[in-house]
MIDO-968669 format. One record per residue (C-alpha): chain; x negated, y, z negated. Coordinates in nm, 4 decimals. Each point is the difference from the previous one (the first is absolute). Layout:
<nodes>
kette/x/y/z
A/X/Y/Z
...
</nodes>
This chain:
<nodes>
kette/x/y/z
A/1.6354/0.1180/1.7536
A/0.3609/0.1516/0.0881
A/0.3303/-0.1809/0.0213
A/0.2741/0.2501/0.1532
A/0.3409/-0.0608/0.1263
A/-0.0112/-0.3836/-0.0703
A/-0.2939/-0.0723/0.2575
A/-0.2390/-0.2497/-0.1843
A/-0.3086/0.1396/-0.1635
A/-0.2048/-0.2641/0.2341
A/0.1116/0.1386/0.2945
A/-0.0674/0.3188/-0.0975
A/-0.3463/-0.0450/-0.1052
A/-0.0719/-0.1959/0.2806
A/0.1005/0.3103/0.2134
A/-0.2209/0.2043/-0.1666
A/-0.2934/-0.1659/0.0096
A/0.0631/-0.0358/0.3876
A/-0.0666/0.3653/0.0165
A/-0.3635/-0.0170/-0.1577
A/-0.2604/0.1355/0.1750
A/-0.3604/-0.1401/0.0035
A/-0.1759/-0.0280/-0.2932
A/-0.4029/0.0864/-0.0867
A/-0.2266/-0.1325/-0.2390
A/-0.1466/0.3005/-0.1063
A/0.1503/0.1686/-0.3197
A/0.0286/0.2992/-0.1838
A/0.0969/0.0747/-0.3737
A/0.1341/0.3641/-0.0586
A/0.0849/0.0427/-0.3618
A/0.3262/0.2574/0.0693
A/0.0382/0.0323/-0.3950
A/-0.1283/-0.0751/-0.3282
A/0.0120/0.0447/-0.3484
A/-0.0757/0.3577/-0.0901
A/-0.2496/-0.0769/-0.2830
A/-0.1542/-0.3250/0.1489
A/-0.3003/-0.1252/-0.2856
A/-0.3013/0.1581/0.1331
A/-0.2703/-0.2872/0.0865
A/-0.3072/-0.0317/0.1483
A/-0.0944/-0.3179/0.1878
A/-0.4083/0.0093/0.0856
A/-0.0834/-0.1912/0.2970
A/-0.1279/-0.3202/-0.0878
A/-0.3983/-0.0522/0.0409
A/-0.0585/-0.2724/0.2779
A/-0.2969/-0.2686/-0.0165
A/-0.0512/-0.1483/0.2688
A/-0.1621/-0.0129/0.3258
A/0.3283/0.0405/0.2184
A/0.2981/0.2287/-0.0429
A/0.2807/-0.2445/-0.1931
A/0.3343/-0.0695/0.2319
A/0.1741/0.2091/-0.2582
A/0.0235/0.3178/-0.1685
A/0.0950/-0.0985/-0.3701
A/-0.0341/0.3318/-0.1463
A/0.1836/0.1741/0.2388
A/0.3012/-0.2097/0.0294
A/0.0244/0.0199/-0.3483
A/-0.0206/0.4139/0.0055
A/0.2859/-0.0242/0.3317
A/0.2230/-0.2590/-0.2028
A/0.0399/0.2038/-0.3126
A/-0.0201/0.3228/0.2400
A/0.3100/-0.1540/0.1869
A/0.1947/-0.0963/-0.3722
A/0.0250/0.3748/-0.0200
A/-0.0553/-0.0480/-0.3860
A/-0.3086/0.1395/0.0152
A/-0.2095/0.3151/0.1261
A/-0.3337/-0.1963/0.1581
A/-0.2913/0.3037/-0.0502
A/-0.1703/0.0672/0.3192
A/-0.3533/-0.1741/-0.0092
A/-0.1476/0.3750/0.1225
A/0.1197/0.1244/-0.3405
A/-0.2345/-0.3035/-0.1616
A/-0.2932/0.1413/-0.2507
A/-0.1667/-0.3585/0.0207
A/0.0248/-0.3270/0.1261
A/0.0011/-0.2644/-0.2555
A/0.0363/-0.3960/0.0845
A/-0.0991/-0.1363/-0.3791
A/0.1769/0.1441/-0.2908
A/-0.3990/0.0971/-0.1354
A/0.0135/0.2556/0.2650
A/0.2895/0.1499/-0.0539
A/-0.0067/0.3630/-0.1611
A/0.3491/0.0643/-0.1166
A/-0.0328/0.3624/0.0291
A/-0.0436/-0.0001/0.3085
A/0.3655/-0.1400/0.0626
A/0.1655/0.2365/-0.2361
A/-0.1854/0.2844/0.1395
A/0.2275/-0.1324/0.3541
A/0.3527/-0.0792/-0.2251
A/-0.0488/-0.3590/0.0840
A/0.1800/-0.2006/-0.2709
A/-0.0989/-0.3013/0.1168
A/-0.2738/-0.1645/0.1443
A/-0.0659/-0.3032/0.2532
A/-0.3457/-0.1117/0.0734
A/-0.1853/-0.3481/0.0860
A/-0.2207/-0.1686/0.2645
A/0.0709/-0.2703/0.3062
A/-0.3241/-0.2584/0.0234
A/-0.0545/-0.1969/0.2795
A/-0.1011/-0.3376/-0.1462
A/-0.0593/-0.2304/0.3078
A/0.1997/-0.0158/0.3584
A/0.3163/0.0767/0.0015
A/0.0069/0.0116/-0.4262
A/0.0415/0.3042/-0.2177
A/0.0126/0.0813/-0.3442
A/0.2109/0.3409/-0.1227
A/-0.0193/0.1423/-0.3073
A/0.2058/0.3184/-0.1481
A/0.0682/0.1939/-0.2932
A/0.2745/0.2366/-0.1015
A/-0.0728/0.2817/-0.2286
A/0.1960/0.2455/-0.2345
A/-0.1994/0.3361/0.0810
A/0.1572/0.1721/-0.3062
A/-0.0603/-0.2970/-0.2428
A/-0.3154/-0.0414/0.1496
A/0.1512/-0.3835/-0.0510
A/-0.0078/-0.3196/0.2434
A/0.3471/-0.1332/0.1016
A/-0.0573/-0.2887/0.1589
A/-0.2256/-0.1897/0.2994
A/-0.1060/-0.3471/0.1703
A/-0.2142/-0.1567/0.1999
A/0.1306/-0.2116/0.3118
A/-0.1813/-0.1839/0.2179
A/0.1579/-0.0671/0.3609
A/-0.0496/-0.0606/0.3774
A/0.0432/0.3119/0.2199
A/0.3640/-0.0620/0.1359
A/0.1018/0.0489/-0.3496
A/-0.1665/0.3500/-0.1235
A/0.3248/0.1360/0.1407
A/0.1646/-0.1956/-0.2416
A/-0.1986/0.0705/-0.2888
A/0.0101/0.3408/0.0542
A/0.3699/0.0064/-0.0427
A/-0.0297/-0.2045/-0.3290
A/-0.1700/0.2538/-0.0930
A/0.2041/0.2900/0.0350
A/0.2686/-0.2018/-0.1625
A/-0.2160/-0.0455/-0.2952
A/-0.0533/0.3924/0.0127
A/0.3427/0.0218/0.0338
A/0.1216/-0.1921/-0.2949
A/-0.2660/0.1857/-0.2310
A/0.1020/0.3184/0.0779
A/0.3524/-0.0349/0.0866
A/0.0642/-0.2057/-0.2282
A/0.2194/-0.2426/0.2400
A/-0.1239/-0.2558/0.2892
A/-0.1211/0.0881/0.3437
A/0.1512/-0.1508/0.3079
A/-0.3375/0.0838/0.2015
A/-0.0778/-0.3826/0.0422
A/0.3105/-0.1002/0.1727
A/0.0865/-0.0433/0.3364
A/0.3175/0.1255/0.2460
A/0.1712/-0.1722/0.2800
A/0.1606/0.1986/0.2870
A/0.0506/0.0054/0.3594
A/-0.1255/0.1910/0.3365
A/0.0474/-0.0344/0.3091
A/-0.2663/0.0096/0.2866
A/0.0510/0.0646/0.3818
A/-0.2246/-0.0839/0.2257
A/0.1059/0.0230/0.4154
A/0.3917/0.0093/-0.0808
A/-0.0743/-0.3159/-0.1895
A/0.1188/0.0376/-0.3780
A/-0.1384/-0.2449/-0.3066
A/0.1358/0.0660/-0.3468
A/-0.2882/-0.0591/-0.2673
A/0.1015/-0.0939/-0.3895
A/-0.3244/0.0717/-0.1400
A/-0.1529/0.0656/-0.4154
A/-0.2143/0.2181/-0.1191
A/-0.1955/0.1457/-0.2982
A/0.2918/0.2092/-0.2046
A/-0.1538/0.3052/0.1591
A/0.0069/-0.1458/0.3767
A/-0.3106/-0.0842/0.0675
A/-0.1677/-0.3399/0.1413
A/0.3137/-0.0926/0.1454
A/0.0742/-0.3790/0.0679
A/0.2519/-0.1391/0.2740
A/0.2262/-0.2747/-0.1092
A/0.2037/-0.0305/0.2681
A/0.0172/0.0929/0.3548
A/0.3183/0.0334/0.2314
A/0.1475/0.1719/0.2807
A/0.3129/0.0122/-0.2162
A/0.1115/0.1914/-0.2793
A/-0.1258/-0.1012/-0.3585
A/0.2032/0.1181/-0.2645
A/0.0413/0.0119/-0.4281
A/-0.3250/-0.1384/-0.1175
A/0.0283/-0.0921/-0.3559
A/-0.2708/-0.1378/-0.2267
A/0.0114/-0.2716/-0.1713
A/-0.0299/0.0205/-0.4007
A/-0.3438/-0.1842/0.0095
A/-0.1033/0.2407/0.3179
A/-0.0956/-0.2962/0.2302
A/0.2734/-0.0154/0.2001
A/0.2065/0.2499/0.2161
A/0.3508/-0.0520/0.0931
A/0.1706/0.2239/0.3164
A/0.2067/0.0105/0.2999
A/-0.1017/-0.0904/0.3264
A/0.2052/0.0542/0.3143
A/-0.3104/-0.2391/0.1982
A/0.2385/-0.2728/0.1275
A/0.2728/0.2871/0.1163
A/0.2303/0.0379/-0.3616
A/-0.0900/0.0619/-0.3359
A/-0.1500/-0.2643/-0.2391
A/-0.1691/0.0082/-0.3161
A/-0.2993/-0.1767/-0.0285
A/-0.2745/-0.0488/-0.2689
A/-0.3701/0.0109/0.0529
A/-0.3370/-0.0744/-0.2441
A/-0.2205/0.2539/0.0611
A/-0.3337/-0.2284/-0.0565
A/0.0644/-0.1948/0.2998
A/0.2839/0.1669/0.2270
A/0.2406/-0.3343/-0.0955
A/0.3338/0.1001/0.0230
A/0.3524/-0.1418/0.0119
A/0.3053/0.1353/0.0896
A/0.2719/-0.0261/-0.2605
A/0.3092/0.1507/0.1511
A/0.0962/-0.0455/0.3407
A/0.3490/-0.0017/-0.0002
A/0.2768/0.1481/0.2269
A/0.0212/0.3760/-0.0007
A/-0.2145/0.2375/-0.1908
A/-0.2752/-0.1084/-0.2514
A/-0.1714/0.2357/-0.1289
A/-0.0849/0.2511/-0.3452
A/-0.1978/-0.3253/-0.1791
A/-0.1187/0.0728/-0.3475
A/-0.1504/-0.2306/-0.2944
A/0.0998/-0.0466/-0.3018
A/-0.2504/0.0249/-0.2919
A/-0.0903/-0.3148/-0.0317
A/-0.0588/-0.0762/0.3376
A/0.2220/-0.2880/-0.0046
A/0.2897/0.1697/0.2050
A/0.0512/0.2440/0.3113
A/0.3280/0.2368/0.0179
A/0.0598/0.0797/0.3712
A/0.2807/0.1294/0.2021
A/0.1626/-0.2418/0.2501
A/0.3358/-0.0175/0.2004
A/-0.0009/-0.3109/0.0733
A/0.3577/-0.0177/-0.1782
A/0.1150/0.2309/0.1872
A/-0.0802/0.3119/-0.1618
A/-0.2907/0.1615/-0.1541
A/-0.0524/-0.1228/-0.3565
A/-0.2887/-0.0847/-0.2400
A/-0.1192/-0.3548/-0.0421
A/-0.2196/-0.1571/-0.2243
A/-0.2901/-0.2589/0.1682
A/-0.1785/-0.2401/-0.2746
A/-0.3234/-0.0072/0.1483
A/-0.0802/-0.3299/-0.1493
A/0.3027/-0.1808/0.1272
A/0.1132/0.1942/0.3109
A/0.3810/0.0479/-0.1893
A/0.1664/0.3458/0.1054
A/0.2512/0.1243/-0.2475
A/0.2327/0.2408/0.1120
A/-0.0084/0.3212/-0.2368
A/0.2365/0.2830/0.1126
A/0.3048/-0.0204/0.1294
A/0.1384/0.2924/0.1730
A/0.1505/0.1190/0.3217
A/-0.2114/0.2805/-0.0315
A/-0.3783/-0.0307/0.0971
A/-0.1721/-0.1047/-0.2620
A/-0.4261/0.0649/0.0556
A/-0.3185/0.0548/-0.1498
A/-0.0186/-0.1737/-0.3239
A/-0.2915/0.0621/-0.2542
A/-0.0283/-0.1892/-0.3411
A/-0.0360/0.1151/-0.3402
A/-0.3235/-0.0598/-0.1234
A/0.0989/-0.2483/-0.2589
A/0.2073/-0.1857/0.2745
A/0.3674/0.0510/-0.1385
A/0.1290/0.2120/0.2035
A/-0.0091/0.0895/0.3973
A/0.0856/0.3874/0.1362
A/0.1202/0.0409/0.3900
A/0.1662/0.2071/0.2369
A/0.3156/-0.0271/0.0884
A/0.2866/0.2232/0.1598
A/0.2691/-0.1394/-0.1294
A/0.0928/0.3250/-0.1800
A/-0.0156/0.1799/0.3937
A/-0.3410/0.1177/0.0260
A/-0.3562/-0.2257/-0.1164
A/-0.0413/0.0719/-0.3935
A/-0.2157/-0.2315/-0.2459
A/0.2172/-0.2840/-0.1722
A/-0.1365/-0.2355/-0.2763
A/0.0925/-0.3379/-0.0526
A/-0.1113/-0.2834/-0.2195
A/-0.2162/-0.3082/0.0999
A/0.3138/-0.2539/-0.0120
A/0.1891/0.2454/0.1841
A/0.2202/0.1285/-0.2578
A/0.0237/0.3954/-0.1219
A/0.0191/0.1771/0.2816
A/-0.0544/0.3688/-0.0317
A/-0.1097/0.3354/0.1557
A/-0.2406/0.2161/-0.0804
A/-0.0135/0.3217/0.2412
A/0.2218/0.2074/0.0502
A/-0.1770/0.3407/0.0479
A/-0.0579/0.0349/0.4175
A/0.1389/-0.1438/0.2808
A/-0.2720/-0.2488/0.0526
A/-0.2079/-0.1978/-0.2455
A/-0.1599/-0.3025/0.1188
A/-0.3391/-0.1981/-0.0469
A/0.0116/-0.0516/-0.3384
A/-0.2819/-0.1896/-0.2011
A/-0.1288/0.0039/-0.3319
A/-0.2438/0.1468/-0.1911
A/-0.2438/-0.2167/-0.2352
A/0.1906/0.0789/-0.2758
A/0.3249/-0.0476/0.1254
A/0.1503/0.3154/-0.1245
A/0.0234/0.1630/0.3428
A/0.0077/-0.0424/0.3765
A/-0.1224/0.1852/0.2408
A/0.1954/0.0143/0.3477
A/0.0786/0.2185/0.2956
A/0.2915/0.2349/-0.0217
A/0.1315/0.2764/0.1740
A/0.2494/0.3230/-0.1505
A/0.0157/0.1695/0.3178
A/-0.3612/0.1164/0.0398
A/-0.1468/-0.3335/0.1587
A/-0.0904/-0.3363/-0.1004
A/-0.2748/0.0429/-0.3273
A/-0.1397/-0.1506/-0.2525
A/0.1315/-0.0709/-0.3155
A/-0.0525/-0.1448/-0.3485
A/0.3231/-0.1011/-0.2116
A/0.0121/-0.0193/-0.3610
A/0.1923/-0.3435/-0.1102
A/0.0722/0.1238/-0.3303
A/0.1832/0.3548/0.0621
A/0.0818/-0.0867/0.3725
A/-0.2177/0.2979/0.0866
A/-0.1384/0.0394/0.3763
A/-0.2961/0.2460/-0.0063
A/-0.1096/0.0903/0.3961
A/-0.3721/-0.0030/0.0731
A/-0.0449/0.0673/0.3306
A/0.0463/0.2973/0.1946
A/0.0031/-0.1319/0.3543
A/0.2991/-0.1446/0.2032
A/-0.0557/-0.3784/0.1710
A/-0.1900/-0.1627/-0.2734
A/0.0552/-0.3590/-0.0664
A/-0.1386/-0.3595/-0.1387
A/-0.1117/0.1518/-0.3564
A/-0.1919/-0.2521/-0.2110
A/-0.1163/-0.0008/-0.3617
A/-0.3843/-0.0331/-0.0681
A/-0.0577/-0.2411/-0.2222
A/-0.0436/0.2133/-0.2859
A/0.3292/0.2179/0.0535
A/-0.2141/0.3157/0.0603
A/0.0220/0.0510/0.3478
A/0.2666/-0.0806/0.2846
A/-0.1252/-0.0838/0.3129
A/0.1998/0.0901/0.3038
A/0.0384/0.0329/0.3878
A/0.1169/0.3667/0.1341
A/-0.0613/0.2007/0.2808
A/-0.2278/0.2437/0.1280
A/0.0052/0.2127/0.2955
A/0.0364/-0.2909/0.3201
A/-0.1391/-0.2230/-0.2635
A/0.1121/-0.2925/-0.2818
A/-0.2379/0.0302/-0.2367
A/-0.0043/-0.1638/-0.3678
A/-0.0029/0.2509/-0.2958
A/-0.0075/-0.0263/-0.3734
A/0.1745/0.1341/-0.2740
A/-0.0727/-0.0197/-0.3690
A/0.3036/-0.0938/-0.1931
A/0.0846/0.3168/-0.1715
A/-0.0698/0.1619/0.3206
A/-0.2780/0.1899/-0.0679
A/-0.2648/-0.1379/0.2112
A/0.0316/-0.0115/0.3731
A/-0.2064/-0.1885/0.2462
A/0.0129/-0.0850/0.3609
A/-0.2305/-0.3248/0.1121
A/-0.0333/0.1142/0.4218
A/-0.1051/-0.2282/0.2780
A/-0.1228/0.2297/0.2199
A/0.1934/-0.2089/0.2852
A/0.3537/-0.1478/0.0294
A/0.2269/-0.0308/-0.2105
A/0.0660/-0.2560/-0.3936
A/0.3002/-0.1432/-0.1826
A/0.1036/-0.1993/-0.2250
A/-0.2576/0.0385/-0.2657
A/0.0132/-0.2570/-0.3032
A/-0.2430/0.0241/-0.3157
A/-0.1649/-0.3632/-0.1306
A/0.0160/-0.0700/-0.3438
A/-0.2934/-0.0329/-0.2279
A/-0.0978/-0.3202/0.0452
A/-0.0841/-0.0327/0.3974
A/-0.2737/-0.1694/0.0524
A/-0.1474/0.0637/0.3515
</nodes>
């Protein structure tokens, strides 16, 4: 999002998303960059029992996710020696012989209609040791979901820090159908598949943000001709709309214990942060400035609030305390640095700032007030922190195309997740605990 010359980031964002053009189901994954020594691993496919082919392919989402992380190098199954599914089958020579250092293997079983039992192992090749494995047994609409548990698992044992592979991202498209435009929020998987539609409009939907629990989704809507922030349960579409008042509304974001919602309003006049008490409908008012004052993000332990504000002359990131007091900034490299949030551990943000060379990505360092650019292109926007800090999950653009991308946080690993059709934005990561 972009606030220049004192127009309201609202406005703005609602301008841009005017301009999307029709978005596609399909998708494609290009992995642009990775690590340069990935762990070399070799995921079998799983053996299948059963009479028909399962909904899912575990084994292979497992191989793409940790493909995708760019943490490891995934051996091409033509290189494979043998094709083990129980660890009594498996001939560790045969892996070293291929430099596999680790080793995935494990069976899906059909046990009655529309019920399947998976089973997997993980090996140390070298140690010629087991690392870990379980046995689940679920219905078919959720071997998508097991299979990113586990690649987390995977994940943690050989990376030695959680996975974000079973979460879930909210953005928006736009589709356009006989000059008729509706604007879709929808959620999917982390890595954009099986996507959901939460909400339908032929106006623009803007800022989703998760809720701490991940059952809810807060965002803008510009359905009844302005801007209002409502909030909606994902289980069963309920919603209510929480700010409504004169002038812009917009930029909502929740605190971490759920209990209150920062947004952006003018309905004093000019564009400041408010606090809304969910349980009791009270709005505080936070900021007061003449400047525009946007975009607020919490800390994660819920003392402190970051935003963007101009009041210096052009958008930097200011932080400010959760009673209002202590007001201070913390850019000051760039001419633009806006879109601030935090990352799990609260010792840095990343954001979207620009020295001259286009709007990018960056992370900054709380600590040493440090601002290390990740991205190379020049209109990216929205970043969000996976839940586990190791990736940063953005929209950008490509060619005639908005398309999200992915960065990992010490910008070594480069993604891009491509509808083949239309255009995405506003991208926003779940937390762990979503339960869909």
């Amino acid at each position: 999002m972009r606030m220049q010359q004192k127009i309201s980031v609202i406005v703005v964002l609602a301008a841009a998303l005017l301009a999307i053009r029709p978005a596609g189901a399909a998708l494609e994954i290009d992995i642009t960059q990775g690590v340069a020594a990935g762990i070399p691993i070799a995921v079998v496919p799983f053996e299948y029992r059963g009479s028909e082919p399962p909904p899912q392919d575990v084994s292979n989402i497992v191989e793409s996710d940790l493909r995708r992380s760019g943490r490891f190098e995934t051996i091409s199954h033509d290189n494979f020696l043998s094709h083990p599914h129980d660890h009594r089958d498996i001939n560790f020579k045969d892996w070293r012989l291929i430099k596999s250092e680790a080793l995935v293997v494990g069976r899906v079983i059909r046990m009655a209609t529309d019920r399947y039992r998976v089973e997997f192992r993980l090996f140390d090749v070298f140690k010629e040791t087991q690392l870990g494995g379980f046995r689940y047994e679920v219905s078919g609409d959720k071997l998508r979901k097991i299979a990113h548990q586990i690649a987390d698992f995977i994940y943690l044992k050989l990376i030695g820090e959680p996975g974000a592979f079973d979460t879930k991202i909210a953005y928006v498209t736009l589709e356009s159908h006989n000059g008729v435009s509706t604007y879709l929020l929808q959620v999917a998987d982390s890595d954009g598949y099986d996507p959901q539609t939460i909400l339908k409009s032929s106006e623009p939907i803007l800022s989703p943000a998760w809720s701490p629990d991940g059952q809810k989704l807060a965002y803008v809507s510009f359905e009844q001709g302005r801007s209002m922030v409502y909030v909606q349960r994902l289980r069963d579409a309920s919603r209510q709309l929480v700010a409504s008042y004169k002038g812009v509304n917009g930029a909502p974001a929740w605190s971490p214990d759920g209990r209150t919602l920062a947004f952006t309003s003018s309905k004093d006049g000019n564009p400041e942060i408010y606090l809304l008490d969910i349980q009791s409908g009270a709005v505080t008012r936070l900021t007061r400035n003449q400047a525009i004052d946007t975009e607020a993000a919490w800390s994660p332990d819920g003392r402190h609030l970051v935003f963007t504000s101009d009041r210096s002359g052009r958008p930097q990131i200011y932080r400010i305390r959760r009673d209002g007091t202590g007001v201070e900034r913390l850019t000051f490299e760039g001419t633009y640095n806006a879109r601030a949030s935090y990352g799990p551990e609260g010792d840095r943000l990343t954001l979207v700032t620009n020295e001259g060379q286009g709007y990018r990505i960056g992370v900054f360092y709380l600590k040493n007030q440090e601002l290390h650019v990740l991205t190379n292109t020049t209109l990216d926007e929205s970043p969000t922190f996976a839940p586990n800090g190791a990736m940063i999950l953005y929209a950008t653009q490509q060619g005639d195309h908005g398309v999200l991308a992915a960065v990992s946080s010490d910008g070594r690993v480069k993604q891009t997740l491509r509808f083949q059709k239309g255009d995405v934005r506003e991208p926003a990561w779940s937390p762990y605990n979503q339960k869909l």
